[in-house]
N, C-alpha and C positions, 0 to 999 in steps of 0.2 A: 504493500500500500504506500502511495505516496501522498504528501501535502502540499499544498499549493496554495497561497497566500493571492488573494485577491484583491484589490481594492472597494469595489462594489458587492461580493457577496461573502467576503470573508477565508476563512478556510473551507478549500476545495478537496475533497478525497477523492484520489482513482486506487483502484482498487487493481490488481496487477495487469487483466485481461485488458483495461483501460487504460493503462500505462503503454503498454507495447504498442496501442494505438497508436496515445499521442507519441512514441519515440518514431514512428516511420517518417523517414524524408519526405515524405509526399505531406504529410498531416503538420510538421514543421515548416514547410512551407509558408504556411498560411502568418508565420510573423513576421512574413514581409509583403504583406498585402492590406493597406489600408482599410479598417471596417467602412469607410465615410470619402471611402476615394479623396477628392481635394477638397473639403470642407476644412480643413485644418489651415487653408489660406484667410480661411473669414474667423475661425473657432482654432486657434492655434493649439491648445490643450487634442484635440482630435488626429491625433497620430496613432490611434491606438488599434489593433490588427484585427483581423478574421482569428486568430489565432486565438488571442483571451476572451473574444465573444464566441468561439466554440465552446472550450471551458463554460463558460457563463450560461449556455444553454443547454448543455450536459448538466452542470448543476442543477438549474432547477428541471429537467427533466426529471431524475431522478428525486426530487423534490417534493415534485407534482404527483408523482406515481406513488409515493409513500402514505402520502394525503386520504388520493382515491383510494389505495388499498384499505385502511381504517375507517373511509365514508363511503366502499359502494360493498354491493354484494356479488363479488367476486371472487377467483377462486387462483387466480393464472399468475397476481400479479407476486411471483417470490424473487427472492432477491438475484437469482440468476437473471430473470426476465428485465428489472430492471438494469443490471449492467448492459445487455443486448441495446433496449434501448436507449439509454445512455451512449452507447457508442456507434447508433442511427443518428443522435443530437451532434454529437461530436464530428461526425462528419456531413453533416447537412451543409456544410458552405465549403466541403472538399475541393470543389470543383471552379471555384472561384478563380478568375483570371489578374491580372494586376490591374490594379484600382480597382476592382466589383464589380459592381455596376454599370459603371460607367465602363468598361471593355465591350460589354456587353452592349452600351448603346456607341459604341466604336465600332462594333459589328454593323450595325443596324444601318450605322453612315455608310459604310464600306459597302453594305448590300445594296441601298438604295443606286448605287452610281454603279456597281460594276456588278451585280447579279448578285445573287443569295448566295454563301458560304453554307458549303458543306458542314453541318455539327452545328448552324446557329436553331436556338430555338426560341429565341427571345428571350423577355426574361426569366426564363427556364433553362436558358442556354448550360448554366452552373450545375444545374440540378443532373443535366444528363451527362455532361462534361467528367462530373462527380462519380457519373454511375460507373460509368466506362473505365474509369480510373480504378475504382473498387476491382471490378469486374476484371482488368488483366495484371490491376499491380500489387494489391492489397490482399484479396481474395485470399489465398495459403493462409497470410497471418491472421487473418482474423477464423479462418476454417477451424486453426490450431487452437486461437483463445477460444472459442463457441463451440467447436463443435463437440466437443463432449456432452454437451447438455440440450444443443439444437441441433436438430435434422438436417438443415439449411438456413443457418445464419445470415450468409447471402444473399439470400433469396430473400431472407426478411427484411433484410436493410433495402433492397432496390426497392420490393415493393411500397415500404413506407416513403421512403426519400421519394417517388414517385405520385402518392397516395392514391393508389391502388389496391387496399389491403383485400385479403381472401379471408381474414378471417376475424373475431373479434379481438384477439390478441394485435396482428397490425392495424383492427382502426383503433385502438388503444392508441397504441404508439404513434400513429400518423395522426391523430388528432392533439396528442399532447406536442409533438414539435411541428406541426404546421396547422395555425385555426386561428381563429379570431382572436382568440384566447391563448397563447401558448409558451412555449419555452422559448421559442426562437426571440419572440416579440419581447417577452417578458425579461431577458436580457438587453437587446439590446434599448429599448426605450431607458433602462437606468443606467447602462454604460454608456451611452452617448449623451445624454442627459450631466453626466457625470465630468467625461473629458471634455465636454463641450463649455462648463461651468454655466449650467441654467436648472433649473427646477419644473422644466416642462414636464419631461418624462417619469418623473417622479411619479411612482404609485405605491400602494401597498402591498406591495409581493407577498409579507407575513401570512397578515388575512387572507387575501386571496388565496394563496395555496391551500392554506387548513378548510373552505368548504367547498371545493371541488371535489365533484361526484362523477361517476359513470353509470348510467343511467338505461336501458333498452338501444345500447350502441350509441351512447351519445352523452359526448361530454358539457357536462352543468355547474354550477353553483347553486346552492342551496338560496332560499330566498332572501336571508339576511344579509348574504353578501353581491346584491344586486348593487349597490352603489358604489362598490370594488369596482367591480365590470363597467360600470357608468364610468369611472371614474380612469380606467385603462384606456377605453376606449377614447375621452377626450384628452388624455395625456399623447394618445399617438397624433391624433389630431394637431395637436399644440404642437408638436415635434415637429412634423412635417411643415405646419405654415411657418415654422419661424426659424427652422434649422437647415433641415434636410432641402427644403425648397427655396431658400433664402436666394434670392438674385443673384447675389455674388457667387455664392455656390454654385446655382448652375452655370453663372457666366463660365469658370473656369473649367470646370466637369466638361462644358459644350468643348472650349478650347482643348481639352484635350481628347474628347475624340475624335474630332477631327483631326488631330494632330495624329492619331495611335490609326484613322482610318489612310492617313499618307505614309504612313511606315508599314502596314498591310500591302498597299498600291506598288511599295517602291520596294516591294520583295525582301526589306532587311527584318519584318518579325512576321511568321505565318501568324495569318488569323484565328486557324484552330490545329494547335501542336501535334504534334506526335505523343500519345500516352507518356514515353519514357522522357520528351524532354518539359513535363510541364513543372518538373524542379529549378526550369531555370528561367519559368516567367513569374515574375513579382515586378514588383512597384520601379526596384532599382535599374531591372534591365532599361526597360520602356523610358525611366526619366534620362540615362546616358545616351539612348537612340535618339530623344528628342532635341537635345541640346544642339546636334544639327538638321533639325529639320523646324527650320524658321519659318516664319516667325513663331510657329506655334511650339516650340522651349522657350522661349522668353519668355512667353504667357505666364503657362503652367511651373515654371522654375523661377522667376523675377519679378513675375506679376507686374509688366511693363508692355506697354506697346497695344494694349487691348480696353475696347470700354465698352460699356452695355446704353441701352436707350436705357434711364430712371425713370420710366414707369413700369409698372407689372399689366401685362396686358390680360383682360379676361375672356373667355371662350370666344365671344362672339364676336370680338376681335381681330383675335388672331384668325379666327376662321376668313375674316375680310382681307387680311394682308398673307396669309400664308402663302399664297401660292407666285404673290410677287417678291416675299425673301426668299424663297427653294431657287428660285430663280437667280436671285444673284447671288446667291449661296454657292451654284454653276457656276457662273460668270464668273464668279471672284476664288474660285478652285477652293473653298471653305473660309472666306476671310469675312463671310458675312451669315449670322447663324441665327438662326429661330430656333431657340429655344424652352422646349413646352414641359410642363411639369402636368401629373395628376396621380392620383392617390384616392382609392376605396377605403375608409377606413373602418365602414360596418354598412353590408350591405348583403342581405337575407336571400341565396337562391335555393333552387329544388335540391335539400339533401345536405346544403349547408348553411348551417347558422349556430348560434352559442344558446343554449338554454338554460332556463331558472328553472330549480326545482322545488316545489312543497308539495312533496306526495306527488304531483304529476307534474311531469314536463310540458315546459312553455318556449316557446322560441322570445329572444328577449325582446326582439321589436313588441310583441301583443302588450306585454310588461313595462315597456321601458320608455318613456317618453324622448329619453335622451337620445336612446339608438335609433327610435325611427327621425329624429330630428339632424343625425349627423347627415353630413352629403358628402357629394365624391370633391376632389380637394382640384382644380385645374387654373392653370397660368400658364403664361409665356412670358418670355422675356427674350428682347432682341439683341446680338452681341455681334460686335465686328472688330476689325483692326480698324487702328488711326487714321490709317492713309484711307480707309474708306469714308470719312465722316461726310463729306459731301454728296456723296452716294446714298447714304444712309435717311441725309435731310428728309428725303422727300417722305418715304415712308415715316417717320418720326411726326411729319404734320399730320400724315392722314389717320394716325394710332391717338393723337393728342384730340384730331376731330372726334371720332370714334368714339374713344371714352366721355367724352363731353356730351357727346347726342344720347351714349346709353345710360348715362350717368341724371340726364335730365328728360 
């Protein structure tokens, strides 16, 4: 068993089968992959990896499962099962490229102009990236740690990591690390929260874990912890409009994928690696690439040479200008960017939702006046180089009319 000293949730225990995880090169990786891509240019404390936020959703995986074993009527959840998934949690962001996210929407530029890439799947691209990694590099070690106790370890991690489960053991697992409600969120809202130094994402992880229930396939909180869940829910809210979608943020994120989609173009980083070399894409390769491929390394490395339009444009906006910046976004080989932000942060379809429990399940919109009140989160914001600023004018007056006619 090992300790691991955390800042946000304290002392971490992996227990050995957990340990051999995190010691593989592939799973070490990840603390050189920014959890918040360039956010650390507006929120300088956010340097902090995929790496301690795996930890951090491994913890409370295992957290969360201890809870429902003592609050449902179940039979599966022993302590072998939680190590299994605890090391589904741990590698749920395996697959993760340099920067996150934002690779990911590096793909999406790079697809738009020169065809779809092989392996992209949007932002799920990680997810499968991750599987496939398991599946030819991982697979043996972890066969060695589980398989004395699972049939097909394997087969449980993809499924889950996929949320796919065949049985109630994986929607167990797949709903505690990916759902409205989970491990994955449940880290990272207080980690980023944390190095970001703000109090958005702050919630009550204590409480909330102790009344969570699994219920006829489906995970709950009991009904006294409904303002927990109210209370999660606009925590993520508040994250994304003041953090994660912060204009400056995206200005930089936009610059560098653009920047990561001309080092795709120009042959010096493949878009989607070879299995065995994805030990040597992190954050450091891609910023040494970029320092020549101007202007966009001065962006993202000096934060020079680049400004955004200061207003945040809303939907029906950008929907009016969109298709005359894609256009000079062409024209000017990515030196002029639309970029759009948007975020679900509680939205109820067939088969997915969080419920409250007293004696019967509720989906929480019928309950909750707060969750059917949140909305979907959407902005743009337009970013170019200096030398385009005269270019730029004319779209700038027609986003300033724009907002003034929807505004009145």
């Amino acid at each position: 068993m090992k300790l691991i000293r955390d800042p946000v949730h304290g002392y971490i225990e992996l227990d050995d089968k957990l340990v051999s995880v995190v010691s593989d090169p592939y799973f070490q990786r990840l603390r050189y992959i920014t959890q918040t891509g360039l956010a650390y240019l507006v929120y300088p404390g956010m340097t902090h990896s995929r790496f301690e936020h795996s930890l951090g959703a491994m913890f409370l995986a295992s957290e969360f499962l201890r809870y429902i074993r003592r609050n449902s009527e179940v039979d599966f959840i022993s302590e072998d099962y939680i190590s299994l998934v605890s090391a589904v949690a741990l590698l749920h962001d395996v697959g993760h490229m340099p920067f996150s996210h934002t690779y990911e929407n590096a793909l999406e530029t790079y697809s738009k102009i020169y065809g779809k890439v092989e392996g992209y799947s949007g932002r799920k691209t990680h997810v499968e990236l991750g599987i496939k990694l398991i599946e030819e590099e991982m697979s043996s070690a972890l066969e060695k740690a589980f398989g004395n106790t699972f049939s097909d370890p394997v087969g449980f991690i993809k499924r889950v990591l996929r949320e796919s489960p065949r049985n109630k053991e994986e929607r167990l697992a797949a709903l505690v690390i990916s759902n409205f409600i989970d491990a994955d969120r449940g880290d990272y809202l207080l980690r980023d929260s944390y190095h970001a130094g703000v109090e958005y994402g702050i919630y009550d992880v204590e409480r909330l874990k102790r009344f969570l229930v699994f219920v006829d396939g489906k995970l709950a909180v009991f009904k006294k912890a409904k303002p927990i869940v109210e209370h999660f829910l606009l925590a993520r809210m508040y994250m994304y409009q003041n953090v994660y979608f912060h204009s400056v943020v995206g200005m930089y994120n936009a610059i560098l994928a653009q920047g990561m989609a001309k080092l795709f173009a120009s042959g010096k980083l493949e878009p989607i690696p070879d299995v065995k070399d994805y030990v040597n894409y992190v954050d450091f390769r891609v910023l040494n690439l970029l320092k020549d491929q101007e202007p966009f390394g001065e962006g993202v490395i000096y934060r020079r040479g680049w400004k955004r339009v200061k207003v945040d444009l809303n939907e029906d906006c950008a929907n009016q200008i969109r298709g005359k910046v894609e256009d000079l976004t062409k024209a000017s080989e990515g030196l002029i960017i639309l970029h759009e932000f948007r975020d679900v942060p509680y939205k109820e379809r067939e088969n997915e939702a969080f419920y409250v429990y007293d004696g019967e399940l509720h989906e929480l919109s019928k309950v909750s006046q707060i969750a059917r009140s949140i909305s979907d989160i959407k902005k743009a914001v337009i970013v170019y180089h200096s030398s385009y600023e005269s270019v730029v004018s004319p779209i700038v007056k027609e986003v300033v009319e724009c907002l003034r006619t929807k505004d009145g």
